[in-house]
C-alpha positions as CSV (number, residue, x, y, z in Angstrom):
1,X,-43.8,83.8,-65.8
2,X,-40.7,85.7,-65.1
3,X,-40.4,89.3,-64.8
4,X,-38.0,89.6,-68.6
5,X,-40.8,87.3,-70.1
6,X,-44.1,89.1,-68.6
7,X,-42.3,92.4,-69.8
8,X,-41.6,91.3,-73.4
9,X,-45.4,89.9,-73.1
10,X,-46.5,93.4,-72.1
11,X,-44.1,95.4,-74.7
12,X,-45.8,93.1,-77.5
13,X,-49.6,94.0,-76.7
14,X,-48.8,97.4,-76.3
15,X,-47.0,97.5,-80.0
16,X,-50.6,95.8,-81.2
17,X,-52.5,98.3,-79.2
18,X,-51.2,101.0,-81.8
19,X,-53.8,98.8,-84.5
20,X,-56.8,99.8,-82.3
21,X,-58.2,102.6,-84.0
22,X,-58.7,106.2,-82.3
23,X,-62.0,107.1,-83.9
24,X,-63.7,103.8,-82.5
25,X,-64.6,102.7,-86.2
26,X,-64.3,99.3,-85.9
27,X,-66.5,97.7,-88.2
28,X,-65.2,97.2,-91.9
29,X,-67.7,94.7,-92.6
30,X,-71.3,93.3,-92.5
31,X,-69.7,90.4,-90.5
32,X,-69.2,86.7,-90.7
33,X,-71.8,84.9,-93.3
34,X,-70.1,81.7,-92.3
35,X,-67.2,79.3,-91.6
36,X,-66.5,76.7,-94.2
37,X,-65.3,73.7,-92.0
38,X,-64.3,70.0,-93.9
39,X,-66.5,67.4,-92.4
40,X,-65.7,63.5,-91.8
41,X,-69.0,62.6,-91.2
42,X,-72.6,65.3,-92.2
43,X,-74.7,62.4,-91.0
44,X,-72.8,62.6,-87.0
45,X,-72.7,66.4,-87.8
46,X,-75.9,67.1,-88.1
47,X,-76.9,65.0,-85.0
48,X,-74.4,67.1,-83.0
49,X,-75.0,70.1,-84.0
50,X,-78.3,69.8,-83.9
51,X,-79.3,67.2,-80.5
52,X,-76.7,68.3,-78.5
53,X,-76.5,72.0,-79.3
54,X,-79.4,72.5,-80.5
55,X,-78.3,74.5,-83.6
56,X,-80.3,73.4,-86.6
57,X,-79.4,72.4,-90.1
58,X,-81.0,74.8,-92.3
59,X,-79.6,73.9,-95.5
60,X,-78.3,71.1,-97.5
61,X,-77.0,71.1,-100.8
62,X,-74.7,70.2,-103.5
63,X,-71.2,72.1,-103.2
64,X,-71.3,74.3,-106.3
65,X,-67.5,73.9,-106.7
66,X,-67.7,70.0,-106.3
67,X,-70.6,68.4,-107.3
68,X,-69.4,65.1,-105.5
69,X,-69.4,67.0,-102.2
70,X,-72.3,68.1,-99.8
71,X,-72.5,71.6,-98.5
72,X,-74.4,71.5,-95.3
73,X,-75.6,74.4,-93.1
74,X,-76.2,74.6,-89.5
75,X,-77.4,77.9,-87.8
76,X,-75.0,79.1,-84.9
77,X,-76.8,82.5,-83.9
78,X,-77.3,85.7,-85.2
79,X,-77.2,85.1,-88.9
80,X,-73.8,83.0,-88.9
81,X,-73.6,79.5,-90.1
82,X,-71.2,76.4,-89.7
83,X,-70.8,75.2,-93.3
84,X,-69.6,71.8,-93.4
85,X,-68.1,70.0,-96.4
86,X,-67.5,66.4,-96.9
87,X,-65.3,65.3,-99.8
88,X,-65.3,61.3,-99.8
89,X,-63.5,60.9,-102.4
90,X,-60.7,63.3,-101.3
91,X,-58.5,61.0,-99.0
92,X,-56.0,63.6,-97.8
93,X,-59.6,65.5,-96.7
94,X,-60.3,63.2,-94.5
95,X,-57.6,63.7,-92.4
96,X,-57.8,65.9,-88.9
97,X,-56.2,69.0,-89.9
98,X,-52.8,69.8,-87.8
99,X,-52.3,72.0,-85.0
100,X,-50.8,75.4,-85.7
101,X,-50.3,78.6,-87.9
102,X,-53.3,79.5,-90.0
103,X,-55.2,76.9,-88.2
104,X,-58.3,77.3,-86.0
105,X,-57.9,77.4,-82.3
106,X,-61.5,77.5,-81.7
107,X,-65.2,79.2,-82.5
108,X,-66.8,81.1,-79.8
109,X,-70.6,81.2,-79.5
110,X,-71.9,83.4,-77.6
111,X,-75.0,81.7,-75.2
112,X,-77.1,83.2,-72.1
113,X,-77.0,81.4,-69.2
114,X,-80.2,79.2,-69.7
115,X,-78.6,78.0,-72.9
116,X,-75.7,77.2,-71.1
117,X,-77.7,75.0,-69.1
118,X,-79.3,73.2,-71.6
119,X,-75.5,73.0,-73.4
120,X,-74.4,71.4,-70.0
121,X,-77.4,68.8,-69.4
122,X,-77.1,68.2,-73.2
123,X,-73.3,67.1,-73.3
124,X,-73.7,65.9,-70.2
125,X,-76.3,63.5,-71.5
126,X,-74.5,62.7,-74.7
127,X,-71.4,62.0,-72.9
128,X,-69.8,64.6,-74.5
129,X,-66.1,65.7,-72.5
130,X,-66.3,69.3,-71.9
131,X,-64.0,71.8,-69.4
132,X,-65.1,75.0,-68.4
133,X,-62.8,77.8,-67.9
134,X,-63.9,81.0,-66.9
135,X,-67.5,80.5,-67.3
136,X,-67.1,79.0,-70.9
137,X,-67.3,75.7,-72.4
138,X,-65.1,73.6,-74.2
139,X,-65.3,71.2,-76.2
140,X,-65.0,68.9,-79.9
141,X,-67.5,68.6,-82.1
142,X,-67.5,65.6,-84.5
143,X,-64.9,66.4,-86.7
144,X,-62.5,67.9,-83.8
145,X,-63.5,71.4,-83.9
146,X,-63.1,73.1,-80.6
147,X,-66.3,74.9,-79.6
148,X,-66.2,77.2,-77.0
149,X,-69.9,78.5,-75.8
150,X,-69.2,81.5,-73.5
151,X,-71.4,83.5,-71.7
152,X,-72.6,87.0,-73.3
153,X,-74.1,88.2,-69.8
């Protein structure tokens, strides 16, 4: 990076700083219930999320927008769900969503480092390609979802 680009980079994050708020209030919320996530494929979801994470489904039902599309459920941590939709008879949903703006990068999940073990044997074991960076994980998940389990230690 050179010096007039690290600069501007700098100058930018210290304009965002001025959103942290002085009083430490920081919570304007109960938190995330869940992420609502089209799915390809509920069936190769659930076998994911569930074998090689080891993140249960803990609900399945009808989506009570769309009765032709399944809402399914699977248990992340800490009383946040994955919510995956399937609409088969939406062509344009099944579709990998683009890269960019508005998109997601990726979900964090916070794991200890036994968990992390297990997450390693169990992609390892499932042949699923993963990079670690800095002591997290990364990785796909069925429907190309980035996952990153990082350590909370």
């Amino acid at each position: 990076m050179t010096s007039s680009t690290s600069k501007s980079l700098e100058e930018r994050q210290e304009s965002l700083r001025r959103w942290i708020p002085v009083n430490g209030q920081t919570d304007a919320s109960k938190g995330v219930n869940h992420i609502a996530v089209f799915s390809k494929d509920l069936e190769a979801t659930a076998e994911f999320y569930n074998d090689v994470l080891g993140m249960p489904v803990v609900q399945v039902t009808s989506n009570r927008d769309v009765e032709e599309s399944t809402h399914m459920n699977v248990s992340i941590g800490g009383g946040v769900r994955l919510s995956f939709f399937d609409f088969p008879h939406v062509p344009r949903l099944q579709n990998p969503a683009p890269e960019g703006v508005g998109g997601i990068m990726h979900i964090a999940i916070g794991m200890n480092s036994d968990q992390k073990a297990d997450a390693i044997r169990n992609l390892t074991e499932h042949t699923v390609d993963f990079r670690e960076i800095a002591g997290s994980l990364y990785f796909k998940d069925p429907n190309g979802l980035t996952i990153e389990l990082m350590p909370l230690e």
